[in-house]
VOSEBA-806563 format. One record per residue: residue number from 1; residue in three letters; chain; x, y, z of N, C-alpha, C in turn. Coordinates in steps of 0.001 Angstrom, whole numbers. Example, Ala and Ser with C-alpha at 12.3 -4.5 7.8 and 13.67 -1.06 7.14 Angstrom:
// VOSEBA-806563
<atom i="1" aa="ALA" ch="A" n_u="13190" n_v="-5690" n_w="7800" ca_u="12300" ca_v="-4500" ca_w="7800" c_u="13200" c_v="-3300" c_w="7800"/>
<atom i="2" aa="SER" ch="A" n_u="12850" n_v="-2250" n_w="7080" ca_u="13670" ca_v="-1060" ca_w="7140" c_u="12900" c_v="30" c_w="7870"/>
// end
This chain:
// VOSEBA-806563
<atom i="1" aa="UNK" ch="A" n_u="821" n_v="-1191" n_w="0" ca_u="0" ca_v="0" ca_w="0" c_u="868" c_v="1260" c_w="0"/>
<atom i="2" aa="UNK" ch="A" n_u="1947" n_v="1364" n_w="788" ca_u="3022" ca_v="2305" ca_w="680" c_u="3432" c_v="2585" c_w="-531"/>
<atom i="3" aa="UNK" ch="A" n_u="3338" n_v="1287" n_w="-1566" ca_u="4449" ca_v="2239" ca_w="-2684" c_u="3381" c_v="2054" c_w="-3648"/>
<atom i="4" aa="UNK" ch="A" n_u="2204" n_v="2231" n_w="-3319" ca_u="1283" ca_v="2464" ca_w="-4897" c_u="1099" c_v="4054" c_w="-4006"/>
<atom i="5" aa="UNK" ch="A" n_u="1097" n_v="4695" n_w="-2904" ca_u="703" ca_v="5296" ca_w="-2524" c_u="1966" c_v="6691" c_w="-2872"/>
<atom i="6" aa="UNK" ch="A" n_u="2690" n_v="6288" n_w="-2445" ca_u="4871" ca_v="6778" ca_w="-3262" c_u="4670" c_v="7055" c_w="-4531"/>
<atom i="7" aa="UNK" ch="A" n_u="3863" n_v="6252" n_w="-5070" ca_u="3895" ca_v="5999" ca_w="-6779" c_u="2732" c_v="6908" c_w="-7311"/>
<atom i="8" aa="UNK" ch="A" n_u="1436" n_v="7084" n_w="-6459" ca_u="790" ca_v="7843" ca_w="-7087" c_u="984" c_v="9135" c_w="-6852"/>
<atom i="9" aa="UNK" ch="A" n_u="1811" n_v="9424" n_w="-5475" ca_u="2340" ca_v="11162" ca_w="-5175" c_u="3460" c_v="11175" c_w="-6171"/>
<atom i="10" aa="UNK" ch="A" n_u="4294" n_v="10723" n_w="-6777" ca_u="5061" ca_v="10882" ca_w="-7762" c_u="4455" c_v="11067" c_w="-9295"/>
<atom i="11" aa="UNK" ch="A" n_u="3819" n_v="10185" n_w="-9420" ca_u="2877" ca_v="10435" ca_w="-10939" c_u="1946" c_v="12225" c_w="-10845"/>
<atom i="12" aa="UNK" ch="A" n_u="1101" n_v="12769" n_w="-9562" ca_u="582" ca_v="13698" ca_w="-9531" c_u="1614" c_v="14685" c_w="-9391"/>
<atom i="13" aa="UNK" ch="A" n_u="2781" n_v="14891" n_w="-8666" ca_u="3860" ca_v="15863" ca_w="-8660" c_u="4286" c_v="15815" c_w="-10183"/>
<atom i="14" aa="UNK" ch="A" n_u="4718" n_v="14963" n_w="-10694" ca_u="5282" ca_v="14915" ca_w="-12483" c_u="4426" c_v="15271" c_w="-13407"/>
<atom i="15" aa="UNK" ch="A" n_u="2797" n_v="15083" n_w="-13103" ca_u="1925" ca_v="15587" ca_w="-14044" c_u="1679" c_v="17093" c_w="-13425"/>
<atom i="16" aa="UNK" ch="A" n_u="1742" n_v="17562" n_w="-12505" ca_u="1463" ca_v="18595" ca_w="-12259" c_u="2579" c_v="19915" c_w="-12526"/>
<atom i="17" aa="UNK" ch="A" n_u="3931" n_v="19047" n_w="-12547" ca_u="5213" ca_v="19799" ca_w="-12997" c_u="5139" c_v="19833" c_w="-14314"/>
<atom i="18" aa="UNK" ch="A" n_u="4650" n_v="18838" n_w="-15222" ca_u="4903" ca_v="19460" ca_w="-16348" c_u="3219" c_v="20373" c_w="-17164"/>
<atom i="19" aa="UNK" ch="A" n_u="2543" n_v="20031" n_w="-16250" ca_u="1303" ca_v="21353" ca_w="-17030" c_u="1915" c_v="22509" c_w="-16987"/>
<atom i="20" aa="UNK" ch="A" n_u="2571" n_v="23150" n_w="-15382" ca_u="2836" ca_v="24159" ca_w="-15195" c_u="4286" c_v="24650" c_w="-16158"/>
<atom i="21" aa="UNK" ch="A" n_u="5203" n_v="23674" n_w="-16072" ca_u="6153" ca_v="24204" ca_w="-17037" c_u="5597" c_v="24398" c_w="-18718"/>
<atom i="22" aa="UNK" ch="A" n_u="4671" n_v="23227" n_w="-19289" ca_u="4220" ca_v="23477" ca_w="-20075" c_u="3628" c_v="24582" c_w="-20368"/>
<atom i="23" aa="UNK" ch="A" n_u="2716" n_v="25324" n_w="-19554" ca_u="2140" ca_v="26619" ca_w="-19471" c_u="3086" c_v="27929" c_w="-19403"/>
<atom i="24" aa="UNK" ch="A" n_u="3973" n_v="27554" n_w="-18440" ca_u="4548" ca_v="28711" ca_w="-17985" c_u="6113" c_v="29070" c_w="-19149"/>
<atom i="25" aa="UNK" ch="A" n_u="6253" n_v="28407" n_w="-19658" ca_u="7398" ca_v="28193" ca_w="-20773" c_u="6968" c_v="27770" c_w="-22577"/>
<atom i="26" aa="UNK" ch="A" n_u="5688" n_v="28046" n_w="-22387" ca_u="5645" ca_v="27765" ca_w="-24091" c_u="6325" c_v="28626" c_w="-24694"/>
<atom i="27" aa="UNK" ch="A" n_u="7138" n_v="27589" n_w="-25975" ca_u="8162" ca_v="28465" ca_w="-26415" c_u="7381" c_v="29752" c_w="-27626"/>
<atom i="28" aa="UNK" ch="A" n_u="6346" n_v="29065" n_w="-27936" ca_u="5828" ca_v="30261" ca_w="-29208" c_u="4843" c_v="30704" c_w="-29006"/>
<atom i="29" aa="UNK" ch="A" n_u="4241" n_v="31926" n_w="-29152" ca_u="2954" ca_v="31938" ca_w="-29131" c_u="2484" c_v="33610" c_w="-30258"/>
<atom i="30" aa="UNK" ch="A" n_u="1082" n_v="33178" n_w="-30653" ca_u="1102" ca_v="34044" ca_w="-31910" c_u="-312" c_v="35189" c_w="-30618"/>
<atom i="31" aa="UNK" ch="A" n_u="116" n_v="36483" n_w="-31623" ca_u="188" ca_v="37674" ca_w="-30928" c_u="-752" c_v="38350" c_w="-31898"/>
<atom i="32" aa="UNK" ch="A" n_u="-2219" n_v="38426" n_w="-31323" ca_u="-3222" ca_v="39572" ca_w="-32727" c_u="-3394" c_v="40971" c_w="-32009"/>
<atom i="33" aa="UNK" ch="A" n_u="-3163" n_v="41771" n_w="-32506" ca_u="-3045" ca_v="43138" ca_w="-31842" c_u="-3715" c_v="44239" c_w="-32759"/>
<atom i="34" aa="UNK" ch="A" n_u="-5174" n_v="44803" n_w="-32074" ca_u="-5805" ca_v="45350" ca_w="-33280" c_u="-6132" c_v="46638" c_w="-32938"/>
<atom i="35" aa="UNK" ch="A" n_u="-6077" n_v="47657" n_w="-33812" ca_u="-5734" ca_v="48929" ca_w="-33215" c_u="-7160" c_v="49594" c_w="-33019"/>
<atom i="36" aa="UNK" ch="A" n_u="-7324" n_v="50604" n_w="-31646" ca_u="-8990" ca_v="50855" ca_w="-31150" c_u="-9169" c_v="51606" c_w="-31757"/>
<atom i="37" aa="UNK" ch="A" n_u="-8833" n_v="52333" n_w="-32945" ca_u="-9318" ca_v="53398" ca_w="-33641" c_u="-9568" c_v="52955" c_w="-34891"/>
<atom i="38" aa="UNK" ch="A" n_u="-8884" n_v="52436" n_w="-35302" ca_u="-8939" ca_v="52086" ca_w="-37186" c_u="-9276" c_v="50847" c_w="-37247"/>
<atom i="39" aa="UNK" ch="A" n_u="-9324" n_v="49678" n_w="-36367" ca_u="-9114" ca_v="48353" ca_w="-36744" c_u="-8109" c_v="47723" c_w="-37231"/>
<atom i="40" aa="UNK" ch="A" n_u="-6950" n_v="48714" n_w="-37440" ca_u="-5773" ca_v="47761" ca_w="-38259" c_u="-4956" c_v="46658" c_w="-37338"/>
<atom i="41" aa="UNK" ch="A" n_u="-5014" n_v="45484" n_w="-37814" ca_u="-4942" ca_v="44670" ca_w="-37370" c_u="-3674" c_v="43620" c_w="-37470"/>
<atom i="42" aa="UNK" ch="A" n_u="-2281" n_v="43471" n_w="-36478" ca_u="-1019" ca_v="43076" ca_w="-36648" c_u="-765" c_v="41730" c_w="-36214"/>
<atom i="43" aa="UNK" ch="A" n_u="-570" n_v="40863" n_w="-36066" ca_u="95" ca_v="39309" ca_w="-36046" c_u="1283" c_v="39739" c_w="-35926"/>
<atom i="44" aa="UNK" ch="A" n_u="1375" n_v="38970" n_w="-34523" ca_u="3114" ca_v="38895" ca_w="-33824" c_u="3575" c_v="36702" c_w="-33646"/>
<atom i="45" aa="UNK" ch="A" n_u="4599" n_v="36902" n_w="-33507" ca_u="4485" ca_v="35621" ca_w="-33446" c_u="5730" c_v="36090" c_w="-32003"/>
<atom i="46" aa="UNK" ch="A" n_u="5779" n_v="35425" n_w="-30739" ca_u="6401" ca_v="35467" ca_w="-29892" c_u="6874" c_v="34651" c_w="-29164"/>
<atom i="47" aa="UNK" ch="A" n_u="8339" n_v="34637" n_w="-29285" ca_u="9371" ca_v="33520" ca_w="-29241" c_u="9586" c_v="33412" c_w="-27698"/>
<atom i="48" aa="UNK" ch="A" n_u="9604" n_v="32814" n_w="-26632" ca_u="9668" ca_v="33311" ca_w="-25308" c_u="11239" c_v="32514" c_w="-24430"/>
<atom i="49" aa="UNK" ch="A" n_u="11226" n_v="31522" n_w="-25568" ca_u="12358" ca_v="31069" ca_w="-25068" c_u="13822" c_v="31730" c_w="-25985"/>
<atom i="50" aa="UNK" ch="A" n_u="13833" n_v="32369" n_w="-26693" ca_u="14811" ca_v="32883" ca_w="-27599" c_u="14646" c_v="34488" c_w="-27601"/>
<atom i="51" aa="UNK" ch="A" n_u="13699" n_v="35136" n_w="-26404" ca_u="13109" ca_v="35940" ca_w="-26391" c_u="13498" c_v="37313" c_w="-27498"/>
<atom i="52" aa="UNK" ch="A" n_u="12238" n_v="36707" n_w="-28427" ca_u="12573" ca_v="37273" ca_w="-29909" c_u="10941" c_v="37491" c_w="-30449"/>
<atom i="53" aa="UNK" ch="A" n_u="10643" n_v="38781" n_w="-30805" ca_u="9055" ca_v="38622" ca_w="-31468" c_u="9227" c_v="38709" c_w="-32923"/>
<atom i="54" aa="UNK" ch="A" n_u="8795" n_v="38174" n_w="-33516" ca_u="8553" ca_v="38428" ca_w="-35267" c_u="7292" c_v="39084" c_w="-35772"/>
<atom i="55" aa="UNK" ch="A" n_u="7518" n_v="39564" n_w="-36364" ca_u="5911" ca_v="40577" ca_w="-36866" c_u="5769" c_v="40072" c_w="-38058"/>
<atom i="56" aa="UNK" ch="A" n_u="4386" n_v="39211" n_w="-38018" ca_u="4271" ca_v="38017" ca_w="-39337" c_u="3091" c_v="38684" c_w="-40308"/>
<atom i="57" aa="UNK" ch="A" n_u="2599" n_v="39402" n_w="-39867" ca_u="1226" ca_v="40510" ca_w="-40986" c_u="630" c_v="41273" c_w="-40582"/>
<atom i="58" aa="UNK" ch="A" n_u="57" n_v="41788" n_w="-40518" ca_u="-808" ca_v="43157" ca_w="-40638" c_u="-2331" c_v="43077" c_w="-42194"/>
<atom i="59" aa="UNK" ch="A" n_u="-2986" n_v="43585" n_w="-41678" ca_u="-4307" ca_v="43627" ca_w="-42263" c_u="-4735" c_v="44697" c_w="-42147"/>
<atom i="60" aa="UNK" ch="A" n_u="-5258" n_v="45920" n_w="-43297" ca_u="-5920" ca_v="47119" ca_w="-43076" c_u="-7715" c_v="46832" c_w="-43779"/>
<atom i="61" aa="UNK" ch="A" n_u="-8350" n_v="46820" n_w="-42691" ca_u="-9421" ca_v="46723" ca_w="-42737" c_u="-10218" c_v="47752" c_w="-44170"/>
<atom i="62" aa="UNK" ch="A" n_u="-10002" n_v="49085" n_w="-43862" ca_u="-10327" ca_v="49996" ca_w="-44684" c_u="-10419" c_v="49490" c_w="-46037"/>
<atom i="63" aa="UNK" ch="A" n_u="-8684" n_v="49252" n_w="-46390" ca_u="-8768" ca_v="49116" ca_w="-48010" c_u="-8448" c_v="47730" c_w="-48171"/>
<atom i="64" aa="UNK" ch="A" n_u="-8634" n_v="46640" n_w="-47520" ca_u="-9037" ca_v="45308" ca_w="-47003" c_u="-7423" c_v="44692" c_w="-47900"/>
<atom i="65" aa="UNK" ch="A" n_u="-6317" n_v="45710" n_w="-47549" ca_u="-5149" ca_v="44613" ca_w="-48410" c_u="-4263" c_v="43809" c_w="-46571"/>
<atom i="66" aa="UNK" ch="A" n_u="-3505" n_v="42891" n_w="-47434" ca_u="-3144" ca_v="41933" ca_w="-46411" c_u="-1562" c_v="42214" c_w="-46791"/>
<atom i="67" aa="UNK" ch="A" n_u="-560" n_v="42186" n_w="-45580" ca_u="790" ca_v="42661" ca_w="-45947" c_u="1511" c_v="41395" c_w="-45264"/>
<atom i="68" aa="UNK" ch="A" n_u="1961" n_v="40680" n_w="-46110" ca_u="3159" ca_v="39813" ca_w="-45245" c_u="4594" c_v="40471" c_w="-44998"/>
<atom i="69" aa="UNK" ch="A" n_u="4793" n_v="40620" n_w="-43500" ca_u="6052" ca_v="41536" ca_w="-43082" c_u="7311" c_v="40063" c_w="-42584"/>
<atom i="70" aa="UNK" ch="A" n_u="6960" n_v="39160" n_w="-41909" ca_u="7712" ca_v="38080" ca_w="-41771" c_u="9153" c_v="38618" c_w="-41022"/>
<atom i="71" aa="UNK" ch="A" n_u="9098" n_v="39769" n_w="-40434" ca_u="10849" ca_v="40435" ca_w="-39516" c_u="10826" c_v="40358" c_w="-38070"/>
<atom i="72" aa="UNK" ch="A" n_u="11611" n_v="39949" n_w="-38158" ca_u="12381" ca_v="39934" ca_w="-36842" c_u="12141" c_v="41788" c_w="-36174"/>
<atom i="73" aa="UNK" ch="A" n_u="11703" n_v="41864" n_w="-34930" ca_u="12175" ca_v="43280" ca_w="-34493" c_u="12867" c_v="43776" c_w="-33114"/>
<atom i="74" aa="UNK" ch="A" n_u="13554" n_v="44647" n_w="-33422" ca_u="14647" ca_v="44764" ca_w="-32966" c_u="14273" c_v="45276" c_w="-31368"/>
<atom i="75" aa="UNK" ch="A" n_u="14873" n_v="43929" n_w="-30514" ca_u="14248" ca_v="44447" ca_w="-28907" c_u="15440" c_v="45395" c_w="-28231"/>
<atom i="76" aa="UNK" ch="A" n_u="15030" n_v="46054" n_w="-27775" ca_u="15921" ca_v="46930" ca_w="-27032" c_u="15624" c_v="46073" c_w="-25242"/>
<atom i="77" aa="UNK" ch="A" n_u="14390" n_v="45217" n_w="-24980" ca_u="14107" ca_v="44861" ca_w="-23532" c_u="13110" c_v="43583" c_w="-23746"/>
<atom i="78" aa="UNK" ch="A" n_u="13161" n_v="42636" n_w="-22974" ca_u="12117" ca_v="41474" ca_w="-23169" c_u="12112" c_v="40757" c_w="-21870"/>
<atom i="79" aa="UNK" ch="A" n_u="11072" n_v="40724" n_w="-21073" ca_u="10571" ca_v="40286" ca_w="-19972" c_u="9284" c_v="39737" c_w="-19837"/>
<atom i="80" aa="UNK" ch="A" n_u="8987" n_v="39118" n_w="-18733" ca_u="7527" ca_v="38307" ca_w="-18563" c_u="6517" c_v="39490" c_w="-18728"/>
<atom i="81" aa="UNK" ch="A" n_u="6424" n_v="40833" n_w="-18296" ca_u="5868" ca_v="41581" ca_w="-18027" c_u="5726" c_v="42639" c_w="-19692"/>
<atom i="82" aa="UNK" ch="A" n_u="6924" n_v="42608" n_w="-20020" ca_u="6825" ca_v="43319" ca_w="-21799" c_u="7822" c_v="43581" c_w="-22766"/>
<atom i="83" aa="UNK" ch="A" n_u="7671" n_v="43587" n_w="-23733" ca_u="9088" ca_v="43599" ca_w="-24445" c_u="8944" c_v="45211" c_w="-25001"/>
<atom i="84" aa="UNK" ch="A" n_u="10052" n_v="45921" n_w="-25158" ca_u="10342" ca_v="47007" ca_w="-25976" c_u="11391" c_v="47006" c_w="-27554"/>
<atom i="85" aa="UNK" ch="A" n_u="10433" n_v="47681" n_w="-28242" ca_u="11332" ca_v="47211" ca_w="-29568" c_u="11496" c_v="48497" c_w="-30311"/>
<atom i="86" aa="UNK" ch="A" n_u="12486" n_v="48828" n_w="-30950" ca_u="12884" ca_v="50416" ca_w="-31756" c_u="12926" c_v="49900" c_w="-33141"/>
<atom i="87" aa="UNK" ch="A" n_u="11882" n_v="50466" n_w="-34354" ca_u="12195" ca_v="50006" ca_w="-35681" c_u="12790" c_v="51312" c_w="-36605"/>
<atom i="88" aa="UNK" ch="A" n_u="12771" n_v="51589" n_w="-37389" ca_u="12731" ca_v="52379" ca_w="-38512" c_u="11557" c_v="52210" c_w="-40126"/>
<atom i="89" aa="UNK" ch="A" n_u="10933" n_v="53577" n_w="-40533" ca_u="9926" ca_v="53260" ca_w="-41440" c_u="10840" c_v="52384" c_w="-42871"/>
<atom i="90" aa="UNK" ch="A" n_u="10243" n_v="51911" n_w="-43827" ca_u="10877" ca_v="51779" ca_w="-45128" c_u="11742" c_v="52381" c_w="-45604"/>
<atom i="91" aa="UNK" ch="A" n_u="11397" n_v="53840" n_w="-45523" ca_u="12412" ca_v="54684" ca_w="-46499" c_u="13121" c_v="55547" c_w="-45148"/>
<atom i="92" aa="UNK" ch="A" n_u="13281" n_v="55489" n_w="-43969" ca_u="14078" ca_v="55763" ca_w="-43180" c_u="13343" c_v="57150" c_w="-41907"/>
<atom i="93" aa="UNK" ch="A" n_u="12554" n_v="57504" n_w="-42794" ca_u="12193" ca_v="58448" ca_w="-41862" c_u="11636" c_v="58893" c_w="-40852"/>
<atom i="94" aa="UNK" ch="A" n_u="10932" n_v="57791" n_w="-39950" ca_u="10286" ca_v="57315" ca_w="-38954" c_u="10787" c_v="56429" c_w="-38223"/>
<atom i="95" aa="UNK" ch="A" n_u="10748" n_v="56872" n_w="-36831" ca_u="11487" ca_v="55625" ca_w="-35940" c_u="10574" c_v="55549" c_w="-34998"/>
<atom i="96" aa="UNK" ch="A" n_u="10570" n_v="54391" n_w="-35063" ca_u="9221" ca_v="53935" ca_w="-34386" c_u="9523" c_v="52962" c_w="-33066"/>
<atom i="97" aa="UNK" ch="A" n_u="8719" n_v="53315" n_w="-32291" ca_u="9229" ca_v="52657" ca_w="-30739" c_u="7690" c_v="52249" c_w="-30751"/>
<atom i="98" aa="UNK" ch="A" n_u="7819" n_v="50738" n_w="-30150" ca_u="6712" ca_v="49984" ca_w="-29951" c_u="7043" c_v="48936" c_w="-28740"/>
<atom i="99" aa="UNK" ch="A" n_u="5495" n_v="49168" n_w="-27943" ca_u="6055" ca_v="48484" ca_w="-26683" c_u="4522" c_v="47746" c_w="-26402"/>
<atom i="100" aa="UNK" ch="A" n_u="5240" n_v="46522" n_w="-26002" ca_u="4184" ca_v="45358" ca_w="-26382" c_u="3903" c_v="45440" c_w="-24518"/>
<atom i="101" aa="UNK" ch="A" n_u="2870" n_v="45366" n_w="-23973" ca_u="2538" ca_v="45397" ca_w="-22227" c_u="1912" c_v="44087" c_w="-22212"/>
<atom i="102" aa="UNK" ch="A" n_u="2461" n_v="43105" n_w="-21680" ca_u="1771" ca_v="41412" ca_w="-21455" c_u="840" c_v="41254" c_w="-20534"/>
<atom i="103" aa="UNK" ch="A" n_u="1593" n_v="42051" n_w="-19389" ca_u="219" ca_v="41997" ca_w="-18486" c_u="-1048" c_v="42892" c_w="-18961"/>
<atom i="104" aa="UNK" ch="A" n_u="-1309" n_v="43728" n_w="-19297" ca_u="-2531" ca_v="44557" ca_w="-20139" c_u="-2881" c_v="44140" c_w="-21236"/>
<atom i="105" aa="UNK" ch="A" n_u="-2258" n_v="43525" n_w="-21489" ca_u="-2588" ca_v="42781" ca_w="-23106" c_u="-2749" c_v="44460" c_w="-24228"/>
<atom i="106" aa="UNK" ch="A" n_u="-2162" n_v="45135" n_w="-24132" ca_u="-1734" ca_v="45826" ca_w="-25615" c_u="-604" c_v="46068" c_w="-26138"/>
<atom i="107" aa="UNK" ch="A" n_u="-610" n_v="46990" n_w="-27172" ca_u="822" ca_v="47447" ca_w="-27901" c_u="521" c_v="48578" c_w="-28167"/>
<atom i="108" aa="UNK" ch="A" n_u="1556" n_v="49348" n_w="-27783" ca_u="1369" ca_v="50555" ca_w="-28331" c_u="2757" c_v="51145" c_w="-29243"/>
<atom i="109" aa="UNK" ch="A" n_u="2786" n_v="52035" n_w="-30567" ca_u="3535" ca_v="52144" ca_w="-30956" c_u="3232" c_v="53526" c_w="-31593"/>
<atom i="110" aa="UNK" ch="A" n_u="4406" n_v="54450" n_w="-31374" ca_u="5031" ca_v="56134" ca_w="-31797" c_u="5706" c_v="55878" c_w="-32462"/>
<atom i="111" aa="UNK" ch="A" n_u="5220" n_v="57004" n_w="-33607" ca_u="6363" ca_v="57258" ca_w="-35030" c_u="6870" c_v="58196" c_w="-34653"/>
<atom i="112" aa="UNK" ch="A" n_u="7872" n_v="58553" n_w="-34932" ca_u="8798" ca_v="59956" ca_w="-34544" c_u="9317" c_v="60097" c_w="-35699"/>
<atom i="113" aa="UNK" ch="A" n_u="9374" n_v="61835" n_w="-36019" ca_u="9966" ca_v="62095" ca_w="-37527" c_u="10685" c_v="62616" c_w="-37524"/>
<atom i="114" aa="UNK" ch="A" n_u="11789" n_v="62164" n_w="-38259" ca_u="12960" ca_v="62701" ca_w="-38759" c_u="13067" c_v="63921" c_w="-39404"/>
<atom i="115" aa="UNK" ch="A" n_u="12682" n_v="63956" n_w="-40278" ca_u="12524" ca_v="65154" ca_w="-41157" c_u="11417" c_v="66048" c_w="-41277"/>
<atom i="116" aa="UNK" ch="A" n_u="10710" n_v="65976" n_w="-40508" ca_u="9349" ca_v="66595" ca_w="-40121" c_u="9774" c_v="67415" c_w="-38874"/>
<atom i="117" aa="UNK" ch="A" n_u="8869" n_v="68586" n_w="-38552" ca_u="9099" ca_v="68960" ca_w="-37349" c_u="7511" c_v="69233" c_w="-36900"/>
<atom i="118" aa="UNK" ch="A" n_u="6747" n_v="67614" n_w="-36179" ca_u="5976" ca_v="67136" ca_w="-35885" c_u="5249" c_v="66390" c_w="-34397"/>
<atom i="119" aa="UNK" ch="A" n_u="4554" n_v="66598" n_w="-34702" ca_u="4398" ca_v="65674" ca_w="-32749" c_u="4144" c_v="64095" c_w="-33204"/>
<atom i="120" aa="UNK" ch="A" n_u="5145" n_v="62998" n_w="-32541" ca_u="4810" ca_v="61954" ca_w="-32457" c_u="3553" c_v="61527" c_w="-33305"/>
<atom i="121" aa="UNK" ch="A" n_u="3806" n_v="60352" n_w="-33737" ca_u="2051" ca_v="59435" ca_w="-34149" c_u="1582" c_v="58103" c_w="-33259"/>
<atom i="122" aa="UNK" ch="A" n_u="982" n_v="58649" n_w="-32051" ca_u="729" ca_v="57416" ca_w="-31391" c_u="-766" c_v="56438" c_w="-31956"/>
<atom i="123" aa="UNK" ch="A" n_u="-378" n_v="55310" n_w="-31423" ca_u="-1154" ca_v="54357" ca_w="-31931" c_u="-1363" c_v="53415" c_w="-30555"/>
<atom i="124" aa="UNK" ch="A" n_u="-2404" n_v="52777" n_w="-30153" ca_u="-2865" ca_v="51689" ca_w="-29243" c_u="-3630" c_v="50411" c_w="-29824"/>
<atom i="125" aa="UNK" ch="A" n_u="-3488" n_v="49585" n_w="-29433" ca_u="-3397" ca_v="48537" ca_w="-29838" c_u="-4045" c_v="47115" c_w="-29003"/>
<atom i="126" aa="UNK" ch="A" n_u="-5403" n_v="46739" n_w="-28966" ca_u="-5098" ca_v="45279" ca_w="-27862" c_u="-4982" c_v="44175" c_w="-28628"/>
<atom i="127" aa="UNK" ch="A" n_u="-4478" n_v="43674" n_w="-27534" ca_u="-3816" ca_v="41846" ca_w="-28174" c_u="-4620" c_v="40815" c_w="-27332"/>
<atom i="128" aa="UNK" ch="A" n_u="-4755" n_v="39659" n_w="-28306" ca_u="-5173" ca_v="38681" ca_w="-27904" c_u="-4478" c_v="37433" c_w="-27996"/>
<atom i="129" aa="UNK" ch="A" n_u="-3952" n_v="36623" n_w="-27490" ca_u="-2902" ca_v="35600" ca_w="-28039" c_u="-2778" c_v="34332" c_w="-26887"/>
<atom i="130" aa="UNK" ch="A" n_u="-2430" n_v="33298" n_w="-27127" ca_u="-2234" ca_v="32561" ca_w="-26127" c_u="-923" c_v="32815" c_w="-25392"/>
<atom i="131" aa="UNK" ch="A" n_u="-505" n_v="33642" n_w="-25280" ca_u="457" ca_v="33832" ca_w="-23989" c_u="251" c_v="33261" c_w="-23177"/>
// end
């Protein structure tokens, strides 16, 4: 009776260690983040063990085109709590700081202009994702 009893506190500790690591360490998880004003709508894919996000599309509702972006972006910070990332526009003139908040579940991201002498373009964003 002792060691079915050994045996079943060992089987419930091992199943219970690996839900929680399973949960608490999934390595990928995809990231929809849709903006409260326009609807435009971004796909992150988020790497947690390589702590690395990729920005896999974007969707503009308006003029209903679909953009595959597939990049890596560049973290300046990545924690349980949020990652911070600094990009640049296409043709250079916008630098854009975007900061993903895990616990709030949004993103928010400012264009800043280079060659403009302009106020910021902020943008908000909530996400839904299996994090």
């Amino acid at each position: 009776m002792r060691n079915w009893t050994s045996a079943c506190t060992k089987f419930a500790l091992g199943f219970l260690l690996a839900c929680v690591s399973t949960h608490a360490f999934a390595q990928t998880n995809l990231l929809t983040c849709v903006n409260t004003e326009n609807g435009f709508t971004t796909t992150f894919l988020v790497d947690n063990r390589e702590r690395s996000i990729t920005h896999l599309s974007s969707y503009a509702p308006d003029t209903k085109q679909r953009f595959s972006i597939n990049e890596k972006m560049n973290l300046l910070e990545f924690n349980a709590s949020r990652a911070i990332a600094l990009g640049y526009s296409n043709d250079g003139k916008i630098i854009n700081l975007r900061v993903f908040n895990f616990d709030n579940n949004t993103f928010t991201n400012s264009g800043h202009y280079l060659t403009e002498k302009r106020k910021p373009f902020p943008q908000l964003s909530e996400c839904v994702g299996n994090r």
